[in-house]
N, C-alpha and C positions, 0 to 999 in steps of 0.2 A: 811374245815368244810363241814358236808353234806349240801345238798342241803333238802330246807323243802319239806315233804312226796311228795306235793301238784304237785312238779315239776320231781320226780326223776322218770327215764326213757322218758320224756315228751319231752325234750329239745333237739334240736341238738347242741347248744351252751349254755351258763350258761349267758343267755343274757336276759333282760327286755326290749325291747324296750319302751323309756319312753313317758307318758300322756303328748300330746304338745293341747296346750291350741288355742281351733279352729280350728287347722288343722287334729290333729285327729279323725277317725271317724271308720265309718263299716265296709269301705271297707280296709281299713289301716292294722286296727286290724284285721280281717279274712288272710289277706295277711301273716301277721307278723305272728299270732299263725301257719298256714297252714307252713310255711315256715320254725319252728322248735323255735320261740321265744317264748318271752310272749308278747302280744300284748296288750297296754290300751289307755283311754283314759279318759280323766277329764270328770265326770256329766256336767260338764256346757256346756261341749260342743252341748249339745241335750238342744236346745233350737227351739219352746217353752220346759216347764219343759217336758209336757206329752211323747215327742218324747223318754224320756230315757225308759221308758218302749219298747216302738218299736226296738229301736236299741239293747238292752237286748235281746229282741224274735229274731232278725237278727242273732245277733251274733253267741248267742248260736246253733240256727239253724245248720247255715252253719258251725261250729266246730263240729257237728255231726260226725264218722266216715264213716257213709252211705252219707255224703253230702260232704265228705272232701278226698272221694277214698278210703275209706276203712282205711283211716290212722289214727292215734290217733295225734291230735293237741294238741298243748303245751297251755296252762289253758292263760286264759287272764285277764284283772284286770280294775278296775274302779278306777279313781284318785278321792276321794273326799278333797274340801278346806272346813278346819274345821273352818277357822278364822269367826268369829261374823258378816261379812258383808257379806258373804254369807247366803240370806234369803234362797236359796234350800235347805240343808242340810239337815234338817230332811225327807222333801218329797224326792227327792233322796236317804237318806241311807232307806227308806222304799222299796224304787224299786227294792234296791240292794237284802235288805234280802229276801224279795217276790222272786227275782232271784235266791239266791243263789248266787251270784259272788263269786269267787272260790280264790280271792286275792283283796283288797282295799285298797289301796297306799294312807296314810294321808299326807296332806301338810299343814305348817303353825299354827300347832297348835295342841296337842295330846289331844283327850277327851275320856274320860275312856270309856264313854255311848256308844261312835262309838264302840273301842274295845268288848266290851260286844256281842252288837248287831249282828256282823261278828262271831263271834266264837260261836253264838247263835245254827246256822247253820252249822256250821264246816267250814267256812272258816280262810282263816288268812291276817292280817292285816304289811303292812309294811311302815312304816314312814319314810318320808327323810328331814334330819337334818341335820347341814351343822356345826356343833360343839361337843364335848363331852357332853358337860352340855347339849345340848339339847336331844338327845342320851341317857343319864339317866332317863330324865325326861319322852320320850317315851315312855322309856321300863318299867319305874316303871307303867306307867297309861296302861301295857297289852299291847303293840305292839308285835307281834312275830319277826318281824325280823325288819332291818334298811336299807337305802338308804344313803349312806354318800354322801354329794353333794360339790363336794372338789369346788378348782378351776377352771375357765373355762368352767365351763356347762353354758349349755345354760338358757333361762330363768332365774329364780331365782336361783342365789348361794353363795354361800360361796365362803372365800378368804383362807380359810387353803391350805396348800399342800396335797395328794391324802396323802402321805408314814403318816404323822405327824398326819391324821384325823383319817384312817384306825387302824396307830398304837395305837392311845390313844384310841378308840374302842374297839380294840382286846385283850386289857390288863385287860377287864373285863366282854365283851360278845363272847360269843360260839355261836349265832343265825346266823341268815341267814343276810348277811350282801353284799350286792349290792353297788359298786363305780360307782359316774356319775363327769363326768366332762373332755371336751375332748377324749372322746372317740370314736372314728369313724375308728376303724382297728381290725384286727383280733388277731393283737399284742398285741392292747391295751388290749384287753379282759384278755389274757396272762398275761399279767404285771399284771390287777388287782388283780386275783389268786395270783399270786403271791406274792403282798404284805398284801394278808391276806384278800380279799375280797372273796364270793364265785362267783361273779361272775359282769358282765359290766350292766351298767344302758344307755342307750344311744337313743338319742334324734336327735339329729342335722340333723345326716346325712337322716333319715328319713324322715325329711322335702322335699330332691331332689327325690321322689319319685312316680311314677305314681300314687297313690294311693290315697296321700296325698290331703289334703282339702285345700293345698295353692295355692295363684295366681302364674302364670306361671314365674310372674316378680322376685316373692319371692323364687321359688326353684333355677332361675337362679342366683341370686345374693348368695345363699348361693354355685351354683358349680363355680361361680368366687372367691369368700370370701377365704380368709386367718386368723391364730389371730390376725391378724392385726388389722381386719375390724369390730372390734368386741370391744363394750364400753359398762363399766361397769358404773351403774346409778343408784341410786332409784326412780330418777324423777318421773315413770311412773306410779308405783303402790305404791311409798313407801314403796318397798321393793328390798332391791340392786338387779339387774340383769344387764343378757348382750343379746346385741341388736345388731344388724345390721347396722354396720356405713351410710349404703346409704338407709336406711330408716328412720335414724333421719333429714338426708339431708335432704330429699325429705320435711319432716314437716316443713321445714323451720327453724331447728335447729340449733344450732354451736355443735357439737360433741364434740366440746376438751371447753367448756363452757358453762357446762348445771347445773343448779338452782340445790341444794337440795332440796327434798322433805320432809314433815312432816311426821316421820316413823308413826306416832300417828292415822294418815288420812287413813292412808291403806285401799284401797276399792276394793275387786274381786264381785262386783253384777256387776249392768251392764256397767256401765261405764269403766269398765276394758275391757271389751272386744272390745269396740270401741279404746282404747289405744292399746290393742295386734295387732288390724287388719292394724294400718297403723303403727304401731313400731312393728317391725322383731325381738323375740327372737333367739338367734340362739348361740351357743358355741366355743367355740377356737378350736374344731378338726374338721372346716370345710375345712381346706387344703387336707383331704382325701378323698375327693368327688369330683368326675372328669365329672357326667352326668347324670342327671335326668333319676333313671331306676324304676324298679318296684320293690317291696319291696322284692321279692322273692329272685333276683340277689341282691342285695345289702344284702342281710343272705348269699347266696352263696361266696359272696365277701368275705365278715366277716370269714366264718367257711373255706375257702383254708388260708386266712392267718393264722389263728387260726390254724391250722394244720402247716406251712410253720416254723412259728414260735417257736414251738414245735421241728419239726425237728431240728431248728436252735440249739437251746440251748444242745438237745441230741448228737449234734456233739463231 
């Protein structure tokens, strides 16, 4: 499928690097657009609210082609959470259209109002949904494209299979259509293509990087991490995701013996973000991460095997 207007010729890979909740930031996202991706990050990360303004003037800045070598950087995106307990929302999607943000990744919730507001100004809006039903309900309320969040991604996901999510998607949308979930190789990007996405959604591996806004403790345990290491829970937010086996330990946890949560309770204001800082989102394709490098090298990683790959199959 094409790729939407927004991104075509922009990309050196058909890649998103995905909104990681805290750890994302200015420096991340400049890294990541500069280096041939999309680069985002969640509004809530610009805390207090006012800083999301600041980090909007940064970004855009430095994506300049006069501040970027003369190069044309690949569009980057703002993640906003639509769910009710987010009191930002409306101040934030104000910053965004004042910006212009040129992509807004909705999470947790589709509300027609956001869609309006982004395409008010020409941007476009992509929702990540982690089932077909939800999927319909997206795109009926005006999302331009989707984010399938199979299994294995990191933070918040889904338990479908990548092939089973993608297919029952494909059998009724033609939009721009993005797979997250263990992905951290240049193959995998391949493979998503290949089973009918246009392209890889990926988080994880991004965390092992100079750039990142994690503690030193938290990029190293993700280049130790294997699927192994990695529990899936709603405890935290009351809403299933996967964590870092050695930083539920560290809470004084039992890992293989954690309470259900109230899905009803669901809270991303602030008290979530004190749950992210000492509980480690993180995904099952952390076994392809071998060393804390800079966002730059780790797209270069991505697009030789992305290539390698290619050749493989043209054998």
């Amino acid at each position: 499928m094409p790729l939407p207007a927004i991104l075509e010729g922009r990309l050196r890979l058909p890649v998103i690097a995905a909104p990681l909740f805290i750890i994302s930031n200015p420096a991340l996202v400049i890294a990541q657009c500069r280096a041939g991706v999309v680069g985002s990050f969640p509004a809530l990360n610009a805390r207090p609210a006012e800083q999301l303004d600041e980090w909007l003037h940064e970004i855009r800045e430095a994506l300049q082609p006069a501040a970027a070598g003369g190069r044309m950087s690949a569009p980057f995106a703002v993640n906003q959470i639509v769910h009710r307990s987010n009191e930002r929302l409306e101040r934030d999607l104000r910053v965004c259209v004042d910006h212009k943000v040129p992509i807004v990744i909705t999470s947790l919730g589709a509300v027609e109002e956001v869609n309006q507001a982004v395409h008010a100004y020409g941007g476009i809006v992509l929702h990540d949904v982690i089932n077909d039903r939800f999927a319909h309900k997206a795109v009926d309320k005006g999302a331009d494209g989707l984010i399938a969040v199979a299994t294995g991604a990191g933070g918040h996901a889904g338990t479908l299979s990548p092939f089973a999510l993608i297919g029952e998607i494909r059998r009724w949308f033609e939009g721009p259509l993005f797979l997250s979930g263990a992905i951290a190789t240049g193959a995998g990007v391949l493979a998503a293509e290949a089973i009918g996405a246009d392209g890889a959604y990926i988080g994880s591996a991004f965390i092992a990087t100079e750039e990142a806004r994690a503690e030193a403790t938290y990029k190293q345990a993700v280049v130790d991490g294997r699927a192994a290491d990695i529990v899936y829970t709603n405890l935290f937010t009351g809403v299933h995701g996967n964590y870092l086996r050695r930083s539920i330990e560290a809470a004084g946890l039992d890992p293989d013996a954690l309470p259900q949560s109230d899905p009803s309770a669901m809270n991303f204001g602030a008290g979530a973000a004190k749950a992210w800082r000492d509980i480690w989102g993180s995904g099952q394709g952390i076994g392809a991460v071998d060393a804390v490098v800079p966002a730059a090298a780790l797209v270069e990683r991505l697009a030789n095997e992305y290539e390698a790959a290619r050749r493989r199959l043209r054998r």
